[in-house]
C-alpha positions in Angstrom: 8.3 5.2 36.7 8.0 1.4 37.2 9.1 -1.2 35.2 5.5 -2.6 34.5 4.2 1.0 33.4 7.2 1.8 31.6 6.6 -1.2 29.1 2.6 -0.3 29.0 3.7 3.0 28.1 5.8 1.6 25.2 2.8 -0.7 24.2 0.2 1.7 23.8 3.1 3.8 21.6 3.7 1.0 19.2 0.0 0.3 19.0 -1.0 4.2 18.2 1.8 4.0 15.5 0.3 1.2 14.0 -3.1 2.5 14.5 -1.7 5.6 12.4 -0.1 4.4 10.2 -3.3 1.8 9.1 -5.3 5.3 8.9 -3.0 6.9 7.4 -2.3 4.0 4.1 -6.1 4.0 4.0 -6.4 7.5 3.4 -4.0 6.9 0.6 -5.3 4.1 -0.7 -8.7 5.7 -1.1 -7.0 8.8 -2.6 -5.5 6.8 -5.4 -8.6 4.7 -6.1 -10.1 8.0 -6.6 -7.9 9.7 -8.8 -6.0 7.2 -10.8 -7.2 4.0 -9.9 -5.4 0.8 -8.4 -5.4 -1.7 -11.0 -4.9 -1.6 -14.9 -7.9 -2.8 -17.3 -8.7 -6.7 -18.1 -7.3 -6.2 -21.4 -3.9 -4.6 -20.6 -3.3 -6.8 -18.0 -4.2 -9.9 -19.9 -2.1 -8.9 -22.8 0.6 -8.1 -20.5 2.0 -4.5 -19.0 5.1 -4.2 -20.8 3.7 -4.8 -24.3 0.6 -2.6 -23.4 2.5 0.5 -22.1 6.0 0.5 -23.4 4.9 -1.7 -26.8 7.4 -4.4 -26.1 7.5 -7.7 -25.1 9.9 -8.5 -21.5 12.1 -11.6 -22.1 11.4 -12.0 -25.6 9.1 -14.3 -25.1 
């Protein structure tokens, strides 16, 4: 095999690997908006995640 085909070859393989693996952390994504969700309520994340789920404040601040 050539040289110049050799590296198209090895172009098109990163680019379908990419290509999957955007399809694939899409299908994920979707999945867990779905199911559980991607982001915590206004409230909880105003008020802060470690005081809202553990019931403690981080730093003692």
């Amino acid at each position: 095999m050539d040289p110049i085909r050799q590296v198209g070859a090895r172009i098109l393989g990163v680019a379908a690997a990419g290509l999957w693996r955007a399809i694939g952390t899409y299908l994920i994504l979707r999945l867990a908006r779905a199911t559980v969700g991607l982001r915590v309520s206004e409230d909880r994340e105003r008020e802060g995640r470690d005081l809202s789920r553990h019931g403690e404040r981080a730093y003692n601040q």
